[in-house]
N, C-alpha and C positions, 0 to 999 in steps of 0.2 A: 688830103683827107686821111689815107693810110698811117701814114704819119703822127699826125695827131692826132686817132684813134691809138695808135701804138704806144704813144706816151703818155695819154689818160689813163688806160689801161694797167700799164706799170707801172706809173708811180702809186695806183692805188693798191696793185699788189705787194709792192716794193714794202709800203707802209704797213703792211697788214700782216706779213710774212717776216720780217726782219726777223723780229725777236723770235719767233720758231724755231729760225735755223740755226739761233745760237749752241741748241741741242748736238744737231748735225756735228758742226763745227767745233765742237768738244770732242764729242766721238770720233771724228776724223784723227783728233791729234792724238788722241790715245790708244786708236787701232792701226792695224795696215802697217802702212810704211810710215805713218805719222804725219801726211800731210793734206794738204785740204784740197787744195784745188787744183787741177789738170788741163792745160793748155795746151793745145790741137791745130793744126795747122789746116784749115779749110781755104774753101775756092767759094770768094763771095760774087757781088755783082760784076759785070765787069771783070770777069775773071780775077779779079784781086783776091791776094792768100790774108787772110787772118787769124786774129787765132781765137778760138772757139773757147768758153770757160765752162768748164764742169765740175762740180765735186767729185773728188776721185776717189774711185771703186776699184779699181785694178794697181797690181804691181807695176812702180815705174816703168820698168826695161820691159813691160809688156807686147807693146807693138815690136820689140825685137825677138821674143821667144812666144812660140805655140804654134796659134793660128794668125799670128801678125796683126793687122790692123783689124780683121773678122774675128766679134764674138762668138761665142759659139753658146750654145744652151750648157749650164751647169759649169760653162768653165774656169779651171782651175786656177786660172792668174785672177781673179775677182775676189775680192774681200766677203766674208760674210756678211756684213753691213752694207757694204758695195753692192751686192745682190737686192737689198732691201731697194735700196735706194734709185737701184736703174727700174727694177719691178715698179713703183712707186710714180717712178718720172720725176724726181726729188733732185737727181742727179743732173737733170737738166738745167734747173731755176736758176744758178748761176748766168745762165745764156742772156737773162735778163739785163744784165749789164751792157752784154755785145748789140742787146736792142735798145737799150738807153741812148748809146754813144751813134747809134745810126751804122752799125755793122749789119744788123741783122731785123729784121720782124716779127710780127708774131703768127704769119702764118704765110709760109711760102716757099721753095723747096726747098729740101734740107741739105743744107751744107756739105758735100763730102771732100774727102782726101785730095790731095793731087792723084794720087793713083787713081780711087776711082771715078772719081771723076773727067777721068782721060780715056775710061772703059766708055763713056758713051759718044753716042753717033757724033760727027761734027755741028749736026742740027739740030738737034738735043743739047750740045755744050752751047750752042750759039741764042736759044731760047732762053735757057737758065740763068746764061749774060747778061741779060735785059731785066732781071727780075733778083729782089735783096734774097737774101736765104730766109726761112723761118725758122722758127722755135717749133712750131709744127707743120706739117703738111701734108696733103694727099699721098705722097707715097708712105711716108712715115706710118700715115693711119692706115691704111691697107698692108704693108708690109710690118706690121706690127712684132709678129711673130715671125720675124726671121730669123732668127734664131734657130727652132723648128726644122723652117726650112733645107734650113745648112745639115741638119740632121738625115732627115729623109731623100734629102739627095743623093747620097752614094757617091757623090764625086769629089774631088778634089774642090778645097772650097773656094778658092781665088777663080778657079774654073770656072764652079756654080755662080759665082756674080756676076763675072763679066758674061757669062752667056744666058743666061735666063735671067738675072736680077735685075740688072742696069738695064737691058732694054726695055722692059716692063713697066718700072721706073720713070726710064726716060719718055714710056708712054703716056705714063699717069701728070708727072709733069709738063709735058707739052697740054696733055688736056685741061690743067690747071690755070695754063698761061693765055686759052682758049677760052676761059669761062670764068677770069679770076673779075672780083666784083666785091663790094663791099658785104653784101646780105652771102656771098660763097666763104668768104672768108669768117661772118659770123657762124654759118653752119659748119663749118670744118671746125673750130673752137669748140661747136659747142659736140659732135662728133667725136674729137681728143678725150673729152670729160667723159663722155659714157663708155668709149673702151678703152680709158684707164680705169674704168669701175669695172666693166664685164668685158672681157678681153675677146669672147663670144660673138660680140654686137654685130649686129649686120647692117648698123644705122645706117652706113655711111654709103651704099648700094642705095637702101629706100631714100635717102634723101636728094640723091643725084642720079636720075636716071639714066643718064648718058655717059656714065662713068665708065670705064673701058671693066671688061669683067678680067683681069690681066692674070687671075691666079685659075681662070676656069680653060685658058691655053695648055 
């Protein structure tokens, strides 16, 4: 049923969206580094690496210089249009593809790195195993603003992940994989939409009350 909600869903936005991004994809090739799209090495079901598609925002050799694979708020290796585009969530749509081919869905944890993803617990990796990555998901929508975060922490930021981030995280996704269901995964969707309009929103508490409060630790 996941499934083929996943594939009704995209090919209707597929259809709807194409011609839009032709904008995008103009301006990619004639800003930045001149190129469009950026491929990422994640940790899917099953532990499997693939590769992740995004419209690229940042300089190439990015994850080798600054903050490494961690964005940071206003950071320097991102494009100005790159900015638009991750603010937006525009930078994501590409992902739509990795859900097409059955890499990925559209709502379920978020795909990370080998590295960080080797930051969480063994039973935390071993949940997330059992479950495809999403385009969106409860950590995502709650850790929205991370960014921010990396900010206000004071600490070294590879630090701040692996010790406040990732178990947090890895709390919210076990709770996901606790309560994941068809009508959770329409309200997470529909969650996504409101705080990518008001970044503010507290939907996503009122809608799930059992929700770990993980930023109130």
């Amino acid at each position: 049923m996941k499934r083929l909600i996943d594939l009704f869903i995209i090919i209707i936005v597929l259809i709807v969206i194409l011609p839009l991004m032709i904008p995008v994809v103009i301006i990619l090739l004639l800003t930045g580094e001149h190129y469009v799209f950026y491929l990422q090495d994640r940790i899917g079901k099953g532990g499997r690496t693939f590769k992740i598609i995004k419209f690229a925002t940042m300089m190439k050799n990015s994850v080798n210089i600054g903050s490494g694979e961690i964005t940071l708020k206003k950071d320097p290796r991102v494009f100005p249009f790159g900015s638009f585009l991750r603010k937006s969530k525009i930078n994501e749509i590409p992902q739509l593809l990795n859900i097409l081919i059955g890499q990925m869905t559209i709502v379920g944890p978020r795909p990370l790195t080998p590295k960080h993803f080797n930051y969480y617990s063994d039973q935390t990796k071993e949940t997330i195993g059992k479950l495809k990555p999403g385009l969106t998901g409860i950590a995502s929508i709650v850790f929205r603003d991370e960014e921010a975060l990396f900010d206000k922490s004071g600490m070294d930021h590879e630090a701040f992940y692996q010790k406040f981030l990732s178990p947090k995280k890895g709390e919210l996704e076990q709770w996901y994989f606790n309560n994941q269901s068809v009508v959770t995964d329409l309200k997470l969707m529909f969650c996504t939409a409101v705080v990518i309009l008001n970044s503010d929103s507290n939907i996503t508490y009122s809608l799930f009350k059992s929700l770990p409060r993980v930023l109130e630790k």
